[in-house]
C-alpha positions as CSV (number, residue, x, y, z in Angstrom):
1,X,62.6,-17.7,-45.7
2,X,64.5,-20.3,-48.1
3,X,66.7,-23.2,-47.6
4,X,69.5,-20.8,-48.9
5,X,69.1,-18.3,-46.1
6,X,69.1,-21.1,-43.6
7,X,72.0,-22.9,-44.9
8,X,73.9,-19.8,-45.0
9,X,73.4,-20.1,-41.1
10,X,74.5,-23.5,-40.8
11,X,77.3,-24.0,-43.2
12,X,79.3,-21.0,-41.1
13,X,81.5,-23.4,-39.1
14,X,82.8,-19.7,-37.9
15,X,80.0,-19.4,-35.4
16,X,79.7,-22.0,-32.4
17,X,76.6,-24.9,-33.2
18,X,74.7,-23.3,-30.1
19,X,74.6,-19.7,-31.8
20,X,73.6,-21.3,-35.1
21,X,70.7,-23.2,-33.7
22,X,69.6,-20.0,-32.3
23,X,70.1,-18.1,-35.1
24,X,68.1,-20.2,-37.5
25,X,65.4,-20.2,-34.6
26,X,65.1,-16.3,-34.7
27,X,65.3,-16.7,-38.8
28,X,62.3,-18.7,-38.2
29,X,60.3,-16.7,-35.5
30,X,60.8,-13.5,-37.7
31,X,59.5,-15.0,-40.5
32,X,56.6,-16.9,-38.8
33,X,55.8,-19.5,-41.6
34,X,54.7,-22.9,-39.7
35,X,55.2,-24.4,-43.1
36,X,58.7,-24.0,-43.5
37,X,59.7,-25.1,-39.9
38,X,59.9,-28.6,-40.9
39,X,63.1,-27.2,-43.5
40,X,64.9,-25.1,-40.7
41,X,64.5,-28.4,-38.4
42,X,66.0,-30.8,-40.9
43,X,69.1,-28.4,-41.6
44,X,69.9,-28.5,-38.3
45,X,70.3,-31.6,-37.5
46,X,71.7,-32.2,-40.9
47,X,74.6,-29.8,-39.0
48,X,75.0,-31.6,-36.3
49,X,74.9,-35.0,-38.1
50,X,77.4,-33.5,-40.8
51,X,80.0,-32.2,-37.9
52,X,80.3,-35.0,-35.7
53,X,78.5,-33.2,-32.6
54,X,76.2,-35.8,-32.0
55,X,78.0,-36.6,-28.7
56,X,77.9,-33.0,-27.5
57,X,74.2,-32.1,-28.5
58,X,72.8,-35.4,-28.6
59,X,69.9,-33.1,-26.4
60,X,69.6,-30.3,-29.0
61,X,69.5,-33.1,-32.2
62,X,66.1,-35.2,-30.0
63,X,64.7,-31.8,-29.6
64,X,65.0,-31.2,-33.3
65,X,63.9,-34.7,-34.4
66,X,60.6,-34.8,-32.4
67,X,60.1,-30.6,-33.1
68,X,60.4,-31.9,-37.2
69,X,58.4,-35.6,-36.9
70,X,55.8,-33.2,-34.9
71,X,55.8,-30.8,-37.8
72,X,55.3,-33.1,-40.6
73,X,52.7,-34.9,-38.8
74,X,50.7,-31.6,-38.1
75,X,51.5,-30.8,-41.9
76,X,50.3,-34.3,-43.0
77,X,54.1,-35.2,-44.6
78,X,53.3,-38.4,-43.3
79,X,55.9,-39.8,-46.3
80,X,59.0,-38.1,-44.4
81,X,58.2,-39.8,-41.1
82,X,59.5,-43.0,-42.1
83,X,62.6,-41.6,-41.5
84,X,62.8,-39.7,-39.4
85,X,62.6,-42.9,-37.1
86,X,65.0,-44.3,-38.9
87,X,67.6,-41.6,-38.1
88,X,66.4,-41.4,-35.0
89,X,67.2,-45.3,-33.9
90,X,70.8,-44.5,-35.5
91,X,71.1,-42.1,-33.0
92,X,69.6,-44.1,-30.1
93,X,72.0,-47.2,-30.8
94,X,74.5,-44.9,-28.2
95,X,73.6,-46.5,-25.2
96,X,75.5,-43.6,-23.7
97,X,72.6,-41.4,-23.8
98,X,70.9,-40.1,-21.2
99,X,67.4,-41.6,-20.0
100,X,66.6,-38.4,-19.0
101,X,67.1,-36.9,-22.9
102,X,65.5,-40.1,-24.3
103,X,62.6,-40.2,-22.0
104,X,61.5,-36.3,-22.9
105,X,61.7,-36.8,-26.7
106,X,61.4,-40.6,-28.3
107,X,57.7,-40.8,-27.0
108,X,56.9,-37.6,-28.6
109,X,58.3,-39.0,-31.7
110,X,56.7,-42.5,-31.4
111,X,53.3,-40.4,-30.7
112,X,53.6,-38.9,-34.3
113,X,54.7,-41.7,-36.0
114,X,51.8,-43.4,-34.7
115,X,49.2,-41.2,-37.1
116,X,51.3,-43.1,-40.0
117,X,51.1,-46.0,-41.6
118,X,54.6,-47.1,-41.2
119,X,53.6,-49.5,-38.6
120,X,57.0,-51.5,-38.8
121,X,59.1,-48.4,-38.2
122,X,56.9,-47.2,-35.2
123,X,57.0,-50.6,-33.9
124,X,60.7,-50.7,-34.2
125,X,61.9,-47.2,-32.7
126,X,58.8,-48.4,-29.9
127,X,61.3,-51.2,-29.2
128,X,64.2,-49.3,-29.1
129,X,62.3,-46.6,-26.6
130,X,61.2,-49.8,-24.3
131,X,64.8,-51.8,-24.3
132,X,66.1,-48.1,-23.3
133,X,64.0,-48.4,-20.6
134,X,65.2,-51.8,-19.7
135,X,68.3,-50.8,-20.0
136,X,68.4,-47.8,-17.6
137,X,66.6,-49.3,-14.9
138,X,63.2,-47.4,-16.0
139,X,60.6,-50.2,-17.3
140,X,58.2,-49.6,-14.5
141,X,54.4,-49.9,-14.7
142,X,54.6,-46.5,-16.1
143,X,55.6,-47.8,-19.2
144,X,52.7,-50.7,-19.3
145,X,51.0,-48.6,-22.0
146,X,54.0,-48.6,-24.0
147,X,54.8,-52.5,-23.7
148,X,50.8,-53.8,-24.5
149,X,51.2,-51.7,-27.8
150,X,54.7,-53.1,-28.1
151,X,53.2,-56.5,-27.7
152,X,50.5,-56.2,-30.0
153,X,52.5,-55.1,-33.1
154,X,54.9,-58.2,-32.7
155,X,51.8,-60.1,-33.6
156,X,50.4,-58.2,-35.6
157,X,53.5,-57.8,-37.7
158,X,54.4,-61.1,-37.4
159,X,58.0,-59.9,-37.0
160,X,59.7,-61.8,-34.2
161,X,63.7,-61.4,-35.8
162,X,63.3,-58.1,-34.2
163,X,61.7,-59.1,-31.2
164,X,64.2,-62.2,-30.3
165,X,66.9,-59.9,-31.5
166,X,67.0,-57.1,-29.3
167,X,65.0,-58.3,-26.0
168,X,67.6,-60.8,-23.7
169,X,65.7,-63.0,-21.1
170,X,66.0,-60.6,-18.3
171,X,63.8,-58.5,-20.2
172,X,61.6,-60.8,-21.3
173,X,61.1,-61.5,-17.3
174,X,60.6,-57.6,-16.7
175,X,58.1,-57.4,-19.5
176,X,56.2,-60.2,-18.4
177,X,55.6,-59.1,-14.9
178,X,54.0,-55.8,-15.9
179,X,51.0,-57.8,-16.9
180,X,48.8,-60.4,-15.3
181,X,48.9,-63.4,-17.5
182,X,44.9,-63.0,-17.9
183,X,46.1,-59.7,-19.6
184,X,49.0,-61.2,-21.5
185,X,46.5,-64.1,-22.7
186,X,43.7,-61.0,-23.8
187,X,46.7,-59.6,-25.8
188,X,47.6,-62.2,-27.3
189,X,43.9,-63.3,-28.3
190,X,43.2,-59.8,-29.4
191,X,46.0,-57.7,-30.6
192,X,43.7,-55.1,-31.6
193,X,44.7,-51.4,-31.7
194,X,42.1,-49.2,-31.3
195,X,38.3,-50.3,-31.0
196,X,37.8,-51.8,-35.2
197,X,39.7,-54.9,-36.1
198,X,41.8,-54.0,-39.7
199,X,42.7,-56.5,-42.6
200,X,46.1,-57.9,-42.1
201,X,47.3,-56.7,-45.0
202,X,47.3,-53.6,-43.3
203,X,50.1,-54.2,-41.4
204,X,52.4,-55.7,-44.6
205,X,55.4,-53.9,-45.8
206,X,53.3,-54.0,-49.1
207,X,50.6,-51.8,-47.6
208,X,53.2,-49.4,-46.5
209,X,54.9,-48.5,-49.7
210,X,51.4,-48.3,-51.4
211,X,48.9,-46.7,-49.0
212,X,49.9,-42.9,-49.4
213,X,49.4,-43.3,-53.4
214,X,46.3,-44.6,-53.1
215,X,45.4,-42.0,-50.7
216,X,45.9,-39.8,-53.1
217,X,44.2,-41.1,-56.3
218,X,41.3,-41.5,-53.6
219,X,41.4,-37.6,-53.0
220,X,41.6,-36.8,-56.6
221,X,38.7,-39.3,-57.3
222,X,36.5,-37.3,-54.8
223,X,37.5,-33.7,-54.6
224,X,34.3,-31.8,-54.5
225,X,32.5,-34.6,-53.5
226,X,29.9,-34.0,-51.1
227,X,31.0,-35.9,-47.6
228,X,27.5,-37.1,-46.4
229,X,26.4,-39.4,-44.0
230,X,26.9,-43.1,-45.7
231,X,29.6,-41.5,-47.8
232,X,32.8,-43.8,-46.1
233,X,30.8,-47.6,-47.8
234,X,31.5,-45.4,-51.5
235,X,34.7,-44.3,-50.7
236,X,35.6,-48.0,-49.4
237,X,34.1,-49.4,-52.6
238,X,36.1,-47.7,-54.7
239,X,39.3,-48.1,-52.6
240,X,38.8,-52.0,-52.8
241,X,38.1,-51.7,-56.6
242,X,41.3,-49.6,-56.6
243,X,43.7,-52.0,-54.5
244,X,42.6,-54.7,-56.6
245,X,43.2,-53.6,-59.9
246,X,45.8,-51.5,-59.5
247,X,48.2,-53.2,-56.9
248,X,46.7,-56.9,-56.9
249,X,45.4,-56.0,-53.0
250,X,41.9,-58.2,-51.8
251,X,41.2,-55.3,-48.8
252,X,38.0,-55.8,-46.7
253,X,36.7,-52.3,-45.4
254,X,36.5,-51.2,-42.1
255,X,32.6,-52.3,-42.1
256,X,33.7,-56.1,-43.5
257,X,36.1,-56.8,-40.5
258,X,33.7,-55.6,-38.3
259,X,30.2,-56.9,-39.0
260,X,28.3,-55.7,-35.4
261,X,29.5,-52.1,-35.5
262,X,27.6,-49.1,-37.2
263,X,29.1,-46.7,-39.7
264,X,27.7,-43.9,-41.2
């Protein structure tokens, strides 16, 4: 399966959008190759996007952004992810959209985009997915989850334009009475995600546009490498040697911003 037999599919404005999304689907279930899916994904919503049928198959375009931001994370295109979410909050500025579509797709998507680095654009389609909420009636404590991480990568990110610009009072009211203010004070003393603190400068834009190269000088710097147990404080030394040198980055390691835990 190539990107000419799909687009041969989807460029035939002959055949109705519904029998070309399930034609490139049986294209891709004949073929079988997980690796390609992410291709027959992108051309389809590429079709929709090109024709103008956002408004008619708004459903059909979520599916096919959270079936493609799934693939590339489960593929390890982290690089594409970026935007995806970008397109994705195009799409979700249409306030005419159903909760109903946005709540069985956008956290799917938020879920991948979470195993990237692009902390900025997660936290921003997050916003987007919580002032939905708002919006519809639906910010419940079933969404408390949602808001803490929210909350935490304001501060982390130090990015309050967004914030102030897209959360009116009478949300700032329904966000503040999911929590206790004990909890809103923990959060704000310890915007932590996950269990280990991490250098600031992992959530710059900075970090962002360098962290996949250096990813992959790291790999090529220890391909065949044995992986054994004390392996991470090497691989750690040489990425702070790298960051420095290279990109003018002072990076303390996972074991520097967290003195009392154990790593092996």
């Amino acid at each position: 399966m190539t990107l000419k037999d799909i687009r041969q599919i989807t460029e035939d404005s002959s055949v109705s959008i519904d029998d070309r999304i399930e034609a490139v689907f049986k294209l891709m279930d004949e073929h079988g190759d997980d690796g390609k899916d992410a291709m027959g994904y992108l051309a389809l919503i590429d079709m929709i996007e090109g024709e103008n049928a956002i408004a008619t198959h708004v459903l059909e375009l979520m599916q096919l952004y959270t079936l493609l931001a799934e693939a590339c994370e489960e593929s390890k295109e982290y690089r594409e992810m970026e935007d995806i979410s970008v397109r994705v909050r195009a799409v979700l500025r249409d306030e005419r959209i159903a909760w109903d579509v946005i709540e069985a797709t956008v956290p799917r998507i938020i879920e991948a985009m979470e195993s990237t680095v692009y902390n900025h654009e997660t936290y921003r389609l997050l916003l987007a997915y919580v002032h939905s909420a708002f919006i519809n009636g639906k910010l419940g404590p079933e969404m408390k989850g949602r808001v803490r991480r929210l909350l935490k990568l304001n501060i982390l990110l130090e990015d309050n334009s967004w914030f102030s610009h897209w959360i009116e009072n009478d949300m700032r009211e329904a966000i503040a009475s999911l929590f206790t203010p004990d909890e809103l004070l923990k959060i704000i003393l310890n915007p932590t995600i996950g269990h280990l603190k991490a250098d600031p400068v992992e959530y710059t834009y900075r970090w962002e546009e360098i962290y996949y190269d250096v990813e992959e000088k790291l790999n090529r710097r220890f391909d065949g490498v044995r992986r054994h147990m004390g392996f991470c404080f090497k691989l750690w030394s040489v990425k702070r040697e790298l960051l420095k040198n290279e990109y003018g980055i002072e990076w303390r390691s996972p074991a520097q911003m967290n003195p009392r835990v154990m790593f092996d």
